[in-house]
C-alpha positions as CSV (number, residue, x, y, z in Angstrom):
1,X,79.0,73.4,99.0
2,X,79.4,72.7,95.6
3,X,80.8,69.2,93.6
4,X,84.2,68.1,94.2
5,X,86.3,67.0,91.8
6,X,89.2,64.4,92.2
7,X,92.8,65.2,90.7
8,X,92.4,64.3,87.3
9,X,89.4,66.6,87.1
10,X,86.2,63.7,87.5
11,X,83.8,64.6,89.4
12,X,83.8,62.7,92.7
13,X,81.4,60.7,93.6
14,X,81.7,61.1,97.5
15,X,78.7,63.1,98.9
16,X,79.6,66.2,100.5
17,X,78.0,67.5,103.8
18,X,76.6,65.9,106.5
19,X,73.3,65.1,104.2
20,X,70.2,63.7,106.3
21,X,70.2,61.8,109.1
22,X,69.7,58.2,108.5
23,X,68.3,56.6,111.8
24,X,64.7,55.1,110.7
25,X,62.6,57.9,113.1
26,X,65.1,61.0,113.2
27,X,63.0,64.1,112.5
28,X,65.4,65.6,110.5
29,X,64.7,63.2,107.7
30,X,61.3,65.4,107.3
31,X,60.7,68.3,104.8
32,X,57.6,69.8,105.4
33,X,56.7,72.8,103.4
34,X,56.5,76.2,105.6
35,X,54.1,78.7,105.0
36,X,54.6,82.2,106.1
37,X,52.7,84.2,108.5
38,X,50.2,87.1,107.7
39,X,53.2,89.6,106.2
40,X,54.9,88.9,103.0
41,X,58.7,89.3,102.6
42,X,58.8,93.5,102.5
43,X,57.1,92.8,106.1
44,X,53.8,94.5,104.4
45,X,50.5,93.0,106.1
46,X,48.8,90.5,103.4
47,X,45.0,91.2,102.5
48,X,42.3,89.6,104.3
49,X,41.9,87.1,101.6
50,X,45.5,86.3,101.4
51,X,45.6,85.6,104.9
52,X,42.9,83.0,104.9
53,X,44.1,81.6,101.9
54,X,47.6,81.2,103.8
55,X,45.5,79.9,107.0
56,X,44.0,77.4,104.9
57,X,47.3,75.8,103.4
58,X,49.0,75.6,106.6
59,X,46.5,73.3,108.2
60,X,46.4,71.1,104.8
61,X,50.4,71.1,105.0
62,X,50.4,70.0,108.7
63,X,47.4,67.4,107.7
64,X,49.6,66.2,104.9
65,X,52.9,66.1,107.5
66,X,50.8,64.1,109.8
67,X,49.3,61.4,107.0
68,X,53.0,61.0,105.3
69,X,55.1,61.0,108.4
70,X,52.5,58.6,110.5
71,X,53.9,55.3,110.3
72,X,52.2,52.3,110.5
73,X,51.2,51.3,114.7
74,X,53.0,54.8,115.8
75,X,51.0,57.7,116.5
76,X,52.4,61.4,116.2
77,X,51.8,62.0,119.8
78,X,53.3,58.6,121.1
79,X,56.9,59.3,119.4
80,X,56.8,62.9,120.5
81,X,55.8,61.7,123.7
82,X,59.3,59.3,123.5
83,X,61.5,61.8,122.5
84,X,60.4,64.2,125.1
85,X,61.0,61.1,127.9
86,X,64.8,60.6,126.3
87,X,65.7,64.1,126.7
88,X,64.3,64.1,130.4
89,X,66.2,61.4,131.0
90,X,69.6,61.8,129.2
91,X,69.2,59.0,127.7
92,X,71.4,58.3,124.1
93,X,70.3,58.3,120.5
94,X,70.1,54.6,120.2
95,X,68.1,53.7,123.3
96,X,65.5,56.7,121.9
97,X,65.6,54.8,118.5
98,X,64.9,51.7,119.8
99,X,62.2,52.8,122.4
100,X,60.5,54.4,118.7
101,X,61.3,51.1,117.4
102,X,59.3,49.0,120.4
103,X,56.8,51.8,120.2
104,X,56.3,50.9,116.4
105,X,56.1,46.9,116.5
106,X,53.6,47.1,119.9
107,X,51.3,49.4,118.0
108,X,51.4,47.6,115.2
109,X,50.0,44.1,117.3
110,X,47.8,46.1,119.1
111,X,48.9,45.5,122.4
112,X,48.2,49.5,123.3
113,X,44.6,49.5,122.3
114,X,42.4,51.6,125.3
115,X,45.7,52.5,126.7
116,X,46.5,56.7,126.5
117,X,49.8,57.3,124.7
118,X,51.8,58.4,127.7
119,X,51.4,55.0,129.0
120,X,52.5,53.2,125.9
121,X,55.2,55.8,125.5
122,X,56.5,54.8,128.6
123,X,56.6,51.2,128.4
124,X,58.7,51.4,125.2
125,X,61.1,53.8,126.6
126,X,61.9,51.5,129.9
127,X,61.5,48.2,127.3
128,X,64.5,50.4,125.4
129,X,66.6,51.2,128.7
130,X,66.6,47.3,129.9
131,X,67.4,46.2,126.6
132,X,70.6,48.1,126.7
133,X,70.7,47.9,130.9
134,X,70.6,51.4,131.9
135,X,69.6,52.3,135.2
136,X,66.1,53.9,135.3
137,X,63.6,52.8,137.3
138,X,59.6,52.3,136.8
139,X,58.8,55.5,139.6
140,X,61.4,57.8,137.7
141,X,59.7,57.0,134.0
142,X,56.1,57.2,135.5
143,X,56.7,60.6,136.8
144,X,58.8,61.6,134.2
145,X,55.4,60.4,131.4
146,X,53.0,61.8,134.2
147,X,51.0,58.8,134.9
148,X,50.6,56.0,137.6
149,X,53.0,53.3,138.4
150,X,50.1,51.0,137.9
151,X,48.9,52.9,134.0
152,X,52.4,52.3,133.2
153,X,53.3,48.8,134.9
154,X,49.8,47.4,132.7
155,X,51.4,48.7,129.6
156,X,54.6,47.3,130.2
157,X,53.7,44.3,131.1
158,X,51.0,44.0,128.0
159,X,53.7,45.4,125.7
160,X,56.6,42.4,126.9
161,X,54.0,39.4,126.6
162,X,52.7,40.6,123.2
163,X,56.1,41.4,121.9
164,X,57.8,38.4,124.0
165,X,60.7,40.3,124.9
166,X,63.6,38.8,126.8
167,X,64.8,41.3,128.7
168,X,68.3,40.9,130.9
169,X,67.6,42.7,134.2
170,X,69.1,45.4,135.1
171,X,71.8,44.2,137.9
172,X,72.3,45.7,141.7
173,X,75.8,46.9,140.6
174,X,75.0,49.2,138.0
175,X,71.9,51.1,140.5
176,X,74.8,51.2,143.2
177,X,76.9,52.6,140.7
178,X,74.5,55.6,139.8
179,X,73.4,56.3,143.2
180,X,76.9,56.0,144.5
181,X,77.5,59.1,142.4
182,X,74.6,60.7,143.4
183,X,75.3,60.7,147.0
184,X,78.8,61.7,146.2
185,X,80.7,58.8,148.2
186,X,84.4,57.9,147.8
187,X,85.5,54.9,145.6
188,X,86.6,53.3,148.5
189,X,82.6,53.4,149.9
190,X,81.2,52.3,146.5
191,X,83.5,49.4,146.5
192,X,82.7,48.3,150.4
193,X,78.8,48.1,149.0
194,X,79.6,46.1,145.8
195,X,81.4,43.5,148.2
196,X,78.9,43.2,150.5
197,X,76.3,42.4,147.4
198,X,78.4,40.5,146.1
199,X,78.4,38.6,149.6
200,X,74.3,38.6,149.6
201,X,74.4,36.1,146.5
202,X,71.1,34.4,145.9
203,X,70.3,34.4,149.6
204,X,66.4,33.4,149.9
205,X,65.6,36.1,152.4
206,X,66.3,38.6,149.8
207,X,64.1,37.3,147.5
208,X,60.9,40.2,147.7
209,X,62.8,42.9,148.9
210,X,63.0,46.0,146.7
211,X,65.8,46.2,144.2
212,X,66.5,49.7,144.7
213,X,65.8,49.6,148.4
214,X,68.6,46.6,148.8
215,X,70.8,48.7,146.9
216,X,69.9,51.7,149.2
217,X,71.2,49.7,152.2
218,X,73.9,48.6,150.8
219,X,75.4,51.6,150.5
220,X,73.8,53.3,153.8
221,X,75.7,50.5,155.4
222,X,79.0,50.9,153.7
223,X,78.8,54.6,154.1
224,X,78.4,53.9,157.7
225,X,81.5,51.5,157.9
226,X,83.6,53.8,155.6
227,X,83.4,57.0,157.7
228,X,81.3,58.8,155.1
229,X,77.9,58.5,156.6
230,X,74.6,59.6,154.6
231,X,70.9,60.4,156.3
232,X,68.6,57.6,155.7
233,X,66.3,60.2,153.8
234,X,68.9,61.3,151.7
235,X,69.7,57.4,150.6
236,X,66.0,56.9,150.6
237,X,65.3,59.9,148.1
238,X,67.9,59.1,145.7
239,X,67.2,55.1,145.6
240,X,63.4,56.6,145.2
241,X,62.0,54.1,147.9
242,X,60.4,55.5,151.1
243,X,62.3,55.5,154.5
244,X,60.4,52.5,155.5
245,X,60.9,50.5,152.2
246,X,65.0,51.2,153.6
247,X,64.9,50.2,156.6
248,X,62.8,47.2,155.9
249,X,66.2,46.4,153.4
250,X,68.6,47.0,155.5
251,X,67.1,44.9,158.5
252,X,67.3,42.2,155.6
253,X,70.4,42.9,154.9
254,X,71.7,42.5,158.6
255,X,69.6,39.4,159.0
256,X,71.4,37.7,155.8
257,X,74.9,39.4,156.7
258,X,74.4,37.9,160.7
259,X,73.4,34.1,159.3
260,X,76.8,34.0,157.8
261,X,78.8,35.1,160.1
């Protein structure tokens, strides 16, 4: 697109296009020079010593790439590593930009030394997702990064002390909310298992019961009462809890829901 030009002729001085994009890790801000294969543009095969020369500036391009575009704490493999996590897990531009961000300021303290990058990729993304309270839980983002609960619980926890991050947790609602949706219950059910959280309260005996597995009886219960009952597998599979972890819950939940009767 060429220069616009306001009425009395000046040129403007309003940008056209889209232009680059200006979040602080977006890989469209890159320009790395392309080299082309072993044909030239008539589609004629190169000479043997073209082809090697060609060989030989394409790694010293992508060597270049990786010495310019490495920043500072933040390897190349860790923030592909993140961007590959946020499009498994739908998550939005800004959480990926701040899970690049966390990614950046732990590696930069240090705090993912003799830790794999999967790990630390991890930690930053889940760090990302609590700061802005989504949903996503440490199984889902283990398996989704390939790597233990335990790997990825270590570099979480390393990554919050060194960084000292106040994180608000992610509430009961918003997991009832998701798996609600999941399990394809009514607004009428979803509502019945908000009420009876919201009648739980800080009751001690729920203190060291699962999150997601309280959550999981919750609505298992108000499914029941609502005439839109679910398997205890099914509830189990999407709260990502075993069918024991469930039913452990939901006795709890009886026991506190009995005691104030």
């Amino acid at each position: 697109m060429g220069p616009s030009f306001t009425r009395d002729g000046t040129l403007a001085n309003t940008p056209q296009g889209h232009g680059p994009s200006q979040a602080p890790f977006s890989p469209k801000k890159r320009a790395d020079t392309v080299f082309p294969g072993n044909r030239d543009a008539q589609g004629n095969r190169l000479p043997a010593a073209a082809q090697r020369e060609f060989r030989l500036l394409r790694r010293r391009a992508r060597e270049g790439s990786a010495r310019v575009h490495a920043r500072p704490g933040m390897s190349l493999k860790g923030e592909e590593i993140v961007r590959r996590l946020s499009m498994s897990l739908s998550l939005p531009p800004l959480v990926q930009d701040a899970a690049l961000l966390v990614l950046a300021k732990g590696g930069e303290a240090r705090l993912f030394r003799g830790r794999s990058a999967a790990a630390a990729a991890a930690a930053s993304v889940y760090a990302a997702c609590r700061r802005y309270s989504l949903p996503r839980t440490w199984s889902e983002i283990s398996e989704a990064s390939s790597i233990t609960r335990a790997e990825f619980g270590r570099a979480y926890m390393a990554l919050r002390r060194g960084l000292n991050l106040d994180l608000p947790p992610v509430g009961l609602a918003t997991y009832v909310r998701r798996f609600s949706t999941e399990l394809k219950l009514s607004s009428q059910t979803l509502g019945k298992a908000l009420n009876i959280l919201d009648g739980i309260g800080d009751h001690p005996d729920a203190c060291g019961v699962s999150p997601n597995g309280l959550a999981g009886a919750a609505l298992y219960l108000a499914s029941v009462e609502c005439g839109e009952p679910r398997r205890q597998s099914d509830v189990a599979r999407v709260a990502q809890v075993t069918d024991v972890t469930l039913r452990h819950a939901f006795r709890r939940l009886g026991r506190i829901i009995g005691s104030k009767e």
